[in-house]
C-alpha positions, 0 to 999 in steps of 0.5 A, spaced: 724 571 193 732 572 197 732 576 202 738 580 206 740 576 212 739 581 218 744 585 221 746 581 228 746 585 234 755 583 234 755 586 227 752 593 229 757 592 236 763 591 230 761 596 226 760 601 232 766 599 236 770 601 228 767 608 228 769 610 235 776 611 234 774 615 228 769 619 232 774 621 237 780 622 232 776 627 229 773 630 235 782 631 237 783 634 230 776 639 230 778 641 237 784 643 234 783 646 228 778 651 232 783 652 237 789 654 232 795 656 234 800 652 237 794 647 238 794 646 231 801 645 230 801 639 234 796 636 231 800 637 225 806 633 227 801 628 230 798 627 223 805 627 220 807 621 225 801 617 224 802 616 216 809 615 218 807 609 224 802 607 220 808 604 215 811 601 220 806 599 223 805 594 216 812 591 217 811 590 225 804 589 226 802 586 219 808 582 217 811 580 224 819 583 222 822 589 226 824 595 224 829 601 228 832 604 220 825 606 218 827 614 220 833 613 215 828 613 209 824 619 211 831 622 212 833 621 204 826 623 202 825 629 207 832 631 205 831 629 196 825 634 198 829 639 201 835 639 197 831 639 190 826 645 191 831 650 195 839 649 190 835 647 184 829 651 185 824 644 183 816 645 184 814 643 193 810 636 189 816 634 184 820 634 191 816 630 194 815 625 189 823 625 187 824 623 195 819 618 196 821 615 189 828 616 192 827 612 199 822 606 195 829 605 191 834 605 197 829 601 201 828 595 195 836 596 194 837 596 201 832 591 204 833 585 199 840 583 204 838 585 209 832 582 210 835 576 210 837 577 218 832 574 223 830 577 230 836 581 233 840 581 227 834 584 223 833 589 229 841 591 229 842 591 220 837 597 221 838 601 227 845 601 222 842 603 217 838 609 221 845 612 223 849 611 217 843 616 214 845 621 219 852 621 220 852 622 211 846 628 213 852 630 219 858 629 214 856 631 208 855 638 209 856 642 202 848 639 200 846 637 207 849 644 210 850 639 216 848 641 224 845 648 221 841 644 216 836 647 211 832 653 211 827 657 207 823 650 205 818 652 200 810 650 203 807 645 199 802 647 193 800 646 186 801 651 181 800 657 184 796 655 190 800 654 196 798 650 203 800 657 208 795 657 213 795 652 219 788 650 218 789 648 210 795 645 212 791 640 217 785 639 213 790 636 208 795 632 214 788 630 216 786 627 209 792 624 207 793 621 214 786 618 212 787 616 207 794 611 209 790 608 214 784 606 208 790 604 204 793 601 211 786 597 212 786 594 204 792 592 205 791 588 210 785 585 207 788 584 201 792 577 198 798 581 200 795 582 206 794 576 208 801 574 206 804 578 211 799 574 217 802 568 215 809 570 214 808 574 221 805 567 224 811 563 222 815 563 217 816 556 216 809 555 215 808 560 210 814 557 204 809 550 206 804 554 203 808 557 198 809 563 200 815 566 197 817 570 203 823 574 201 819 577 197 813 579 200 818 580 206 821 586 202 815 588 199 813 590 206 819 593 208 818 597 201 811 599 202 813 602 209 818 606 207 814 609 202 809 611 207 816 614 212 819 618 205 811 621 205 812 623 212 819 626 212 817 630 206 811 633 208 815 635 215 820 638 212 815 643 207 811 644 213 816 646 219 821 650 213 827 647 215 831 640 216 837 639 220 840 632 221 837 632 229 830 632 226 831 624 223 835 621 228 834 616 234 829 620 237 824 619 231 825 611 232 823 611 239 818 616 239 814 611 233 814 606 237 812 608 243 805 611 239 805 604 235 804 600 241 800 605 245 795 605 238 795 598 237 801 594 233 797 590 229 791 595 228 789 599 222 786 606 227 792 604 233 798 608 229 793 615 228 791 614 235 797 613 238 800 618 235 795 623 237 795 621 245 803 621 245 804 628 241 798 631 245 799 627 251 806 632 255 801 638 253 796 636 257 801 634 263 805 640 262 801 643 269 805 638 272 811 642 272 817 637 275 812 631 276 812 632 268 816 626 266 815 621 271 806 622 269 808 622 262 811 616 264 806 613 268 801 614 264 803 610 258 806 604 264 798 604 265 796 604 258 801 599 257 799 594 263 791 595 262 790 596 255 796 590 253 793 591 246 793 599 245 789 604 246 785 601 239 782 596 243 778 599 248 771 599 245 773 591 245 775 591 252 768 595 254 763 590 250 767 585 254 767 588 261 759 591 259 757 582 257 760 580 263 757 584 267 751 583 264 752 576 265 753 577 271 747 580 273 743 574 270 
């Protein structure tokens, strides 16, 4: 008779160590749905930036490039959406769809020369592409209506039913922030995935291998501006409104700073940071006049201590508990 191998003692510490950050993640977000309010919108705007984190953090964490352009295909999605379901009276979904299709597209188009650019020549070619989107929603006033931008955005919904309360709009951000991270962890365990380590690993060494590595580096720029058109769609259904600020270098920054506060690399370190970056200058806000310099303190600690983001701690707490058990042996 074959029996089952027993479950190893490192393998329930693993499996314990992943439920942690889903737990804590889920204890933020029915905290906030019971508080309602402004609580819960800022947990609507965490969950709409961890979808867009988890994208970039597939080019960034999963396959090694760098990115400063990926707020310019939540710009062309958030702005399709807009522009379609206000003038041309299209339904919330179909202008969320023509937006990520329209973003997938620019990014395929766009992304085939220059990812032929390496290190800081990458980083450059897509801050410009991240401007030029801007200055086009600026110029380009008589669809984009420029510094007054667009009102009266449709919320999203289906047929008849639409997402109006804070509470639906969380249960749904939530879910769909879910499922990009279950989506984010099946590419990386995939023959995709794995490509993208190598490639992350040395390039060099991937085409030895036989990894077509323009291919897969393109695939990964595509796939995360898919997830940063969701984004910018689902921003702009659920504020109501889009104006050119809204997409701009702040958007850049603000993802990294949640990217590599979560954990780069991680598949829970964007919805993690996320949460604690957005949630973070309200919990700080007591300070008044100190507010920036502990907001900046804060992640300065986060970032000396927890090098690896906030996703390793169960890591570094089984670590600290086995030596001192060790230790005390």
């Amino acid at each position: 008779m074959t029996t089952l191998p027993a479950t190893t003692s490192s393998d329930s510490r693993h499996y314990a160590g992943l439920l942690v950050p889903w737990a804590v993640a889920a204890a933020a977000l029915i905290y906030a749905y019971n508080a309602g309010g402004y609580i819960i919108s800022v947990a609507n705007f965490a969950l709409i930036y961890a979808i867009f984190v988890t994208g970039l953090n597939i080019f960034m964490g999963f396959a090694g490039q760098v990115s400063f352009g990926q707020n310019a295909f939540a710009g062309i999605s958030g702005y399709m959406s807009a522009v379609l379901t206000t003038t041309y009276g299209w339904p919330p979904l179909a202008g969320v769809a023509a937006g990520v299709v329209g973003a997938m597209l620019a990014a395929a188009i766009l992304g085939y020369p220059t990812l032929r650019l390496k290190g800081h020549y990458l980083a450059m070619a897509t801050l410009a592409l991240g401007l030029i989107v801007y200055e086009v929603a600026v110029e380009w006033d008589s669809v984009t209506a420029g510094y007054m931008g667009i009102s009266g955005i449709p919320p999203l919904g289906v047929g008849g039913f639409e997402v109006y309360s804070d509470q639906a709009m969380l249960i749904m951000l939530a879910t769909l922030a879910a499922l990009g991270a279950l989506a984010a962890a099946g590419i990386r365990n995939s023959r995709i995935g794995r490509a993208f380590v190598a490639i992350a690993g040395s390039e060099e060494a991937a085409r030895a291998l036989g990894i077509n590595v323009s291919r897969y580096k393109l695939a990964a720029f595509v796939i995360s501006a898919v997830y940063a058109a969701i984004a910018g769609s689902l921003f702009v259904h659920v504020v109501g409104f889009v104006s050119p600020e809204v997409f701009g270098l702040h958007m850049v920054v603000l993802a990294f700073t949640m990217l590599y506060v979560g954990g780069i690399g991680t598949v829970l370190g964007p919805v993690i940071g996320a949460i604690i970056i957005t949630a973070l200058p309200e919990v700080i806000r007591d300070f008044k006049d100190y507010q920036d310099l502990a907001y900046g303190a804060v992640l300065i600690l986060i970032l000396i201590y927890m090098p690896r983001g906030l996703a390793s701690l169960p890591e570094l707490w089984r670590q600290w508990r086995d030596d001192s058990r060790r230790r005390a042996s």
